[in-house]
C-alpha positions as CSV (number, residue, x, y, z in Angstrom):
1,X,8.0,104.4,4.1
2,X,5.5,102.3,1.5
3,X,4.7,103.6,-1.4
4,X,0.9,104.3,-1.8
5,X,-1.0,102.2,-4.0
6,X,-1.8,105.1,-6.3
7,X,2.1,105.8,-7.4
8,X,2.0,102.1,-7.6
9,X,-0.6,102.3,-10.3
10,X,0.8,105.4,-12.0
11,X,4.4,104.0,-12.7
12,X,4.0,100.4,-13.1
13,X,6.8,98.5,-13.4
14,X,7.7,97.2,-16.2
15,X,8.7,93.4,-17.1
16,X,10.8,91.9,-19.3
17,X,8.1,90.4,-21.4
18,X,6.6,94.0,-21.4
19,X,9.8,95.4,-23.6
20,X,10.3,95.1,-27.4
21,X,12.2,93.5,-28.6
22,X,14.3,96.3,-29.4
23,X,14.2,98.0,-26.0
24,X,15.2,94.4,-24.4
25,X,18.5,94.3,-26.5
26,X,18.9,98.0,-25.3
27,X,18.2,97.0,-21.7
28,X,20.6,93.9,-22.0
29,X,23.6,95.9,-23.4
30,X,23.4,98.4,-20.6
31,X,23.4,95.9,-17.8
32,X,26.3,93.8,-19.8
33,X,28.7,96.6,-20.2
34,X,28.0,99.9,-18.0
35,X,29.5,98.7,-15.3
36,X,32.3,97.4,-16.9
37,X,32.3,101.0,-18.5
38,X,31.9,102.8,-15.5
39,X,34.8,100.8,-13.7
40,X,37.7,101.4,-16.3
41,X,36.2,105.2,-16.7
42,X,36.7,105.4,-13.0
43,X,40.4,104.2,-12.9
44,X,41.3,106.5,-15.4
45,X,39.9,109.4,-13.5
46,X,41.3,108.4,-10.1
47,X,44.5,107.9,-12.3
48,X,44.2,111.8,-13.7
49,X,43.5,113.2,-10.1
50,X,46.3,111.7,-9.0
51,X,48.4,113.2,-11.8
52,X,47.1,116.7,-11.2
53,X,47.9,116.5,-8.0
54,X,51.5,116.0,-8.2
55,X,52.3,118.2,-10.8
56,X,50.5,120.8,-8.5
57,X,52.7,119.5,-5.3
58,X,55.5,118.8,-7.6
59,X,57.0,115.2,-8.0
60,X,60.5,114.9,-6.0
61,X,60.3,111.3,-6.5
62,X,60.0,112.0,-10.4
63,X,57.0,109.2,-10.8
64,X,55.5,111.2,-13.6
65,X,58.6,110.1,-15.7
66,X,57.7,106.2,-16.4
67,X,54.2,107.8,-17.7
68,X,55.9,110.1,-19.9
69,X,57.2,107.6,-21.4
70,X,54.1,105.3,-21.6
71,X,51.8,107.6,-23.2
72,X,54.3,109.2,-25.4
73,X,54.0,112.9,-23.7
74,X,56.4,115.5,-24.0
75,X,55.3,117.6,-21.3
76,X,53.0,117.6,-17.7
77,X,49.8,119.2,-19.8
78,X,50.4,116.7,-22.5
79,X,50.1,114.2,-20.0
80,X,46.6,115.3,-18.1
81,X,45.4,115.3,-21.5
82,X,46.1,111.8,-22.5
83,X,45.1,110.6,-19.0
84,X,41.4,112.5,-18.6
85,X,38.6,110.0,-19.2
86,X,36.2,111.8,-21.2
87,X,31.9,111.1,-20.3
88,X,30.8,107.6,-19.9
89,X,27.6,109.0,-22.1
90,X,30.4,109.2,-25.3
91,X,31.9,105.5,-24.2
92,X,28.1,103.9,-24.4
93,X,27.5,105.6,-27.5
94,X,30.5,104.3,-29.3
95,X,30.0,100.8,-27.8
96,X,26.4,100.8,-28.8
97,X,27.5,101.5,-32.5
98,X,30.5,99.4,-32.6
99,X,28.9,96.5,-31.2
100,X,25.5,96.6,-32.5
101,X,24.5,97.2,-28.9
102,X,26.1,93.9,-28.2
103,X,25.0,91.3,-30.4
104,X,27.9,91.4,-32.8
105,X,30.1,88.3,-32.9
106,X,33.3,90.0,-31.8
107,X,31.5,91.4,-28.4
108,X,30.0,88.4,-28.2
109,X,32.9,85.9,-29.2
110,X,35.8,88.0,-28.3
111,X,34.6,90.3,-25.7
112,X,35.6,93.3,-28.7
113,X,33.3,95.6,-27.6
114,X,34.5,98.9,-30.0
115,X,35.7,97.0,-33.3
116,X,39.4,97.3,-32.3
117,X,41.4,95.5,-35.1
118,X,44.5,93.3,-34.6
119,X,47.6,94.3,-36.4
120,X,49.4,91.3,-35.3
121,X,49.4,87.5,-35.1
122,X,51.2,87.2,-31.9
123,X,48.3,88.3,-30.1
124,X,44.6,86.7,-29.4
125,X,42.4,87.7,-32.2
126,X,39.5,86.5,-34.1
127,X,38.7,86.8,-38.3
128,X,36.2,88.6,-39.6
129,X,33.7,86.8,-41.6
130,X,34.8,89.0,-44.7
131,X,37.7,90.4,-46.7
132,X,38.9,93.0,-47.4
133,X,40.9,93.8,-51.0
134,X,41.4,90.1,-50.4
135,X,42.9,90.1,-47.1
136,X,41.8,88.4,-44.0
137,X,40.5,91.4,-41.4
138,X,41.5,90.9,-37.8
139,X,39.7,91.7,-34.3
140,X,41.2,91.8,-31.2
141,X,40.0,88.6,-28.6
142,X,39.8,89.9,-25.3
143,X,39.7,88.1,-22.1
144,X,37.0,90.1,-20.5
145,X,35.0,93.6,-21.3
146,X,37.1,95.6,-18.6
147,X,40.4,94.5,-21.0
148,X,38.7,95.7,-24.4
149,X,37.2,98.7,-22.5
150,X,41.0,99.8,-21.3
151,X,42.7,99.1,-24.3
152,X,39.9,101.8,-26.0
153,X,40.6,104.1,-23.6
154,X,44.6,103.5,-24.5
155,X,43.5,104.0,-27.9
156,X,42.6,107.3,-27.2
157,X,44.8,108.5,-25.0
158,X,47.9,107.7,-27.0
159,X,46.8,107.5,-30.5
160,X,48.3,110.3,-32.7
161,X,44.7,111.1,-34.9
162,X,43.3,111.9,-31.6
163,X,45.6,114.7,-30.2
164,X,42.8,117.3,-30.9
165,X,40.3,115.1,-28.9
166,X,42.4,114.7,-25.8
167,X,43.2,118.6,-26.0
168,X,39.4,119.1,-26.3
169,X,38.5,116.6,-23.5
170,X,40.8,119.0,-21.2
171,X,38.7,122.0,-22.0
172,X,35.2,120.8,-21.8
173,X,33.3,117.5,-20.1
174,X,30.4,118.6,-22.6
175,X,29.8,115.1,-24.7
176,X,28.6,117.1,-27.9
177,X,31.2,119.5,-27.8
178,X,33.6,116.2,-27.9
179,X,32.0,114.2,-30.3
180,X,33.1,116.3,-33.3
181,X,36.7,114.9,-32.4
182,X,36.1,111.7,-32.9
183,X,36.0,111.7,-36.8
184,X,39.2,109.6,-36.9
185,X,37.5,106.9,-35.0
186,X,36.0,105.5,-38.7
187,X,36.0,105.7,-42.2
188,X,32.7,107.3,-42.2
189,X,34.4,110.4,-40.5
190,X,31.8,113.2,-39.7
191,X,28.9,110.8,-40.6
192,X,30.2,108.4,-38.1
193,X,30.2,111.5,-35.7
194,X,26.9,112.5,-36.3
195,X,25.3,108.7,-35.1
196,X,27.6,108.9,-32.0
197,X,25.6,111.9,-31.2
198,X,22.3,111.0,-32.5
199,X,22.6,107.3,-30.3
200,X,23.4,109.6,-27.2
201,X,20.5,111.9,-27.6
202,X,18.1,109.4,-28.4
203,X,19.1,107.1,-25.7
204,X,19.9,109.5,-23.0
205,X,23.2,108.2,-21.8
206,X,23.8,111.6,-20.6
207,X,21.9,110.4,-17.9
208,X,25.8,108.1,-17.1
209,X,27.5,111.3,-16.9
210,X,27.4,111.8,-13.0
211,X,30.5,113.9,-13.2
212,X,29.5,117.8,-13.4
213,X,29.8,119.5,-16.5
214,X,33.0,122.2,-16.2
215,X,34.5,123.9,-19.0
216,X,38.3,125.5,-18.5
């Protein structure tokens, strides 16, 4: 069915050349890496299903074991935990900050889309412009967004500072009951917090979070 000339007129679409500059950076991160986001969020989901699933059946084969041992868990909850995505809406956030919604040189150079630093020289990383008490800071290169996007969510999932996050995560799909766990994430701790949730409010990425809120 056509749409009547007068919805035409009341929503107009609206160009390129019609966005600030501002909102066109904002509009060019989005298209760059949501569906680079939403791919890796929905591996790790399909992943966690997968999980629940046999440790409801139970697991005669014992393929749970190898990732035990990948993640670092001691035990079948332990293991949900560290696999459960949480909201895309928290991802974009992050990314937005970290990135400086995509114009920094490490997403642009190294396809480093969350500041990820590089602890060692054996792997493909790129130097920081700056020092840092007089030592060279590292980033980690990347061969594509879905890599740096994956090794976030390993990050998380296995990172000791984040144990209360991933217990959280289990609990609640609520992004601003999450975000508060996040304080590890930088030096800035609660104030770096705070923007994650002021950056999702004010750019409704909620709106990414298809999944239906459910608290346990």
């Amino acid at each position: 069915m056509a749409i009547s000339l007068a919805i035409a007129l009341a929503w107009p679409a609206i160009s390129a050349e019609q966005l600030s500059p501002v909102e066109l950076k904002k509009q060019r991160f989005e298209q760059t890496t949501l569906p680079a986001v939403k791919r890796e969020y929905q591996s790790w989901l399909t992943r966690f299903e997968t999980v629940e699933q046999l440790i409801m059946i139970g697991d005669p084969a014992d393929q749970l074991k190898l990732l035990h041992e990948r993640f670092g868990t001691d035990n079948d909850q332990q293991l949900l935990a560290a696999l459960k995505p949480h909201p895309v809406s928290i991802v974009m956030a992050q990314a937005a900050i970290e990135s400086g919604w995509g114009t920094s040189r490490f997403y642009r150079e190294a396809n480093n889309v969350f500041g990820v630093w590089s602890h060692s020289s054996d792997e493909p990383r790129i130097a920081a412009q700056g020092k840092r008490n007089g030592k060279t800071i590292w980033l980690k290169r990347y061969s594509s967004l879905d890599d740096s996007i994956r090794d976030y969510f390993k990050l998380l999932a296995k990172g000791s500072p984040y144990k209360a996050f991933r217990l959280a995560r289990i609990k609640t799909d609520d992004p601003h009951k999450l975000i508060p766990y996040l304080t590890a994430y930088s030096e800035r701790r609660s104030d770096y917090t705070k923007q994650v949730s002021q950056v999702l409010r004010q750019n409704q990425f909620s709106r990414f979070d298809s999944h239906k809120q459910k608290e346990k």
